[in-house]
Backbone as CSV, one residue per row, in Angstrom:
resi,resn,N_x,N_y,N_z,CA_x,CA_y,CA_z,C_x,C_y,C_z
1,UNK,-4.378,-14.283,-3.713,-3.298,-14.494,-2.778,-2.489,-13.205,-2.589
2,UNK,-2.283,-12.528,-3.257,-1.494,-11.334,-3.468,-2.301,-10.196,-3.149
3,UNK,-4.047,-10.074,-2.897,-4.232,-8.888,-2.219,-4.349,-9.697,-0.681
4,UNK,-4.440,-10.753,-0.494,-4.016,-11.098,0.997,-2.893,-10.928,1.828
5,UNK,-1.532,-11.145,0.826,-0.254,-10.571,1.028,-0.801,-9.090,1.629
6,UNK,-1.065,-8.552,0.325,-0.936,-7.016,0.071,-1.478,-6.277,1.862
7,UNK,-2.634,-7.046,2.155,-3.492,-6.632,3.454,-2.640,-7.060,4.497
8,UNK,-2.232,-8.043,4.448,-0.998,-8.544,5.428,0.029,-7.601,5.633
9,UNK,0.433,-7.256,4.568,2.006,-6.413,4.653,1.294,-4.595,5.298
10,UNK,0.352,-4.466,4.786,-0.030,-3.007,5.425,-0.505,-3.466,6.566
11,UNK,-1.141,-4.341,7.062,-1.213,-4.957,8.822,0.218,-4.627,9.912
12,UNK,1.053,-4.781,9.018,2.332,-5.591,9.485,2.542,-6.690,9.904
13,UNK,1.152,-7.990,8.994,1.443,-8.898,10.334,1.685,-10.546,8.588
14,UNK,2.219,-9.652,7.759,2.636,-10.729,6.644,4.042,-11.828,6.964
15,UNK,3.518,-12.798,7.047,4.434,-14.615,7.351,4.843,-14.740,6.309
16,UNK,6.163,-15.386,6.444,7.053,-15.836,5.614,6.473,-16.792,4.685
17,UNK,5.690,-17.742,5.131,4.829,-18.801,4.200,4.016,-18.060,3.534
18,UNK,3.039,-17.328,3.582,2.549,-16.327,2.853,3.203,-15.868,1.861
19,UNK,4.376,-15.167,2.046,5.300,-14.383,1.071,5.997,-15.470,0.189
20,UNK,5.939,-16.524,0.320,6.582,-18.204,0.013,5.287,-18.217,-1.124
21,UNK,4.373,-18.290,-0.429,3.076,-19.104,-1.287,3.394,-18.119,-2.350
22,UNK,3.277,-16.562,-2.105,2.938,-15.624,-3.296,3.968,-15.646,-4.397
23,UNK,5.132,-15.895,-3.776,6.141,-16.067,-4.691,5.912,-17.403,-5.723
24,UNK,6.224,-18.485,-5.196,6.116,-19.837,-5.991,4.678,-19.697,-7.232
25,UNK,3.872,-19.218,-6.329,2.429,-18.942,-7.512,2.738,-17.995,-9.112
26,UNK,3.399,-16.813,-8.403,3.936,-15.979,-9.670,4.886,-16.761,-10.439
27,UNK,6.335,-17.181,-9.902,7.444,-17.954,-10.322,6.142,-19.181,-11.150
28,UNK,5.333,-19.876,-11.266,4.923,-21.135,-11.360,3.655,-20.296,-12.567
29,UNK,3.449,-19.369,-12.478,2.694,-18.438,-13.447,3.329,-18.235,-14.675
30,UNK,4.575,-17.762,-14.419,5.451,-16.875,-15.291,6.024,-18.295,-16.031
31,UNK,6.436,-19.271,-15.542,6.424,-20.836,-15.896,5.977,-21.311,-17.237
32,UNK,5.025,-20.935,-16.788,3.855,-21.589,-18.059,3.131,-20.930,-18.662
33,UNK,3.605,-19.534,-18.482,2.602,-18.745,-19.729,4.183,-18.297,-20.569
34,UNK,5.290,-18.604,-20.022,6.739,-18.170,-20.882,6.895,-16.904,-20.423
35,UNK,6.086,-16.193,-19.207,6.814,-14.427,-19.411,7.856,-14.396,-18.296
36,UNK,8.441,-12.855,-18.176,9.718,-13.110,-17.308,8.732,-13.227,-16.096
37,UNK,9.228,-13.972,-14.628,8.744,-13.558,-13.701,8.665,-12.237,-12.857
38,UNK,9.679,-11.163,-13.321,9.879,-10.166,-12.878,8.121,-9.104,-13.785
39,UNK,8.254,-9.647,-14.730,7.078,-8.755,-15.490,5.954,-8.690,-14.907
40,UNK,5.633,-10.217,-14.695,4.331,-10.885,-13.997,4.586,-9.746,-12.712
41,UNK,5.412,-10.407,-11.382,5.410,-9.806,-10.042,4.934,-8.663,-10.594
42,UNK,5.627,-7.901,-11.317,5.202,-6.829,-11.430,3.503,-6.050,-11.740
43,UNK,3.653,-6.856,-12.671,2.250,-6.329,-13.263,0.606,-7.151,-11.934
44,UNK,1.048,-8.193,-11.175,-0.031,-8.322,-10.240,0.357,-6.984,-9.154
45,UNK,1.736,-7.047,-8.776,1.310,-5.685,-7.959,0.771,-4.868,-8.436
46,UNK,0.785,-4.353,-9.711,0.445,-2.871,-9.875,-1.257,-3.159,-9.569
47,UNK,-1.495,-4.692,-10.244,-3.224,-4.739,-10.316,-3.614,-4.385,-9.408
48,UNK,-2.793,-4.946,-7.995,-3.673,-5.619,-6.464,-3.368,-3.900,-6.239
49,UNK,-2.012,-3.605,-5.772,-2.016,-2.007,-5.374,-2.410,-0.435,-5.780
50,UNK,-2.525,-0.950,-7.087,-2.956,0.388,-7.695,-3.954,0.030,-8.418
51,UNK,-5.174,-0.305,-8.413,-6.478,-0.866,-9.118,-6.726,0.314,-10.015
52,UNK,-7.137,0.263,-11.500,-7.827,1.423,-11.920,-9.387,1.436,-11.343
53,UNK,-9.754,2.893,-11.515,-11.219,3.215,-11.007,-12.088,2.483,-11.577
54,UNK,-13.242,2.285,-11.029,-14.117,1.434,-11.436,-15.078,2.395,-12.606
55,UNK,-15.651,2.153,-13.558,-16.062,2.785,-14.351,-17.678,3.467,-13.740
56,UNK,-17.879,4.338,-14.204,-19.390,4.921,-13.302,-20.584,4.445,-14.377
C-alpha cells in the first residue's frame, strides 16, 4: 500500500482515501505489534523510498 502511495505522490495524482488507507494500516500495525507509530511510518518509508541494493 505504501509503495502505491509512494507512486501516487511522485505522479501527483495521490487521494485522500489512499493517504487514509496508508495511515490507518500503519496506526493499526504499530497497534499490535506495541511500537510507536511514528517509528513504524517511519521505518516503511525508509523501506518503500530508499530500498537497499539488491545483492549481486
Amino acid at each position: 500500500m505504501e509503495r502505491s502511495a509512494w507512486e501516487q505522490i511522485q505522479a501527483g495524482t495521490l487521494t485522500v482515501e489512499t493517504a487514509l488507507a496508508v495511515q490507518r494500516a500503519v496506526t493499526a500495525f504499530a497497534a499490535e505489534s506495541g511500537q510507536p507509530r511514528f517509528d513504524v511510518e517511519m521505518a516503511l518509508k525508509r523501506l518503500v523510498r530508499h530500498p537497499e541494493p539488491e545483492a549481486a
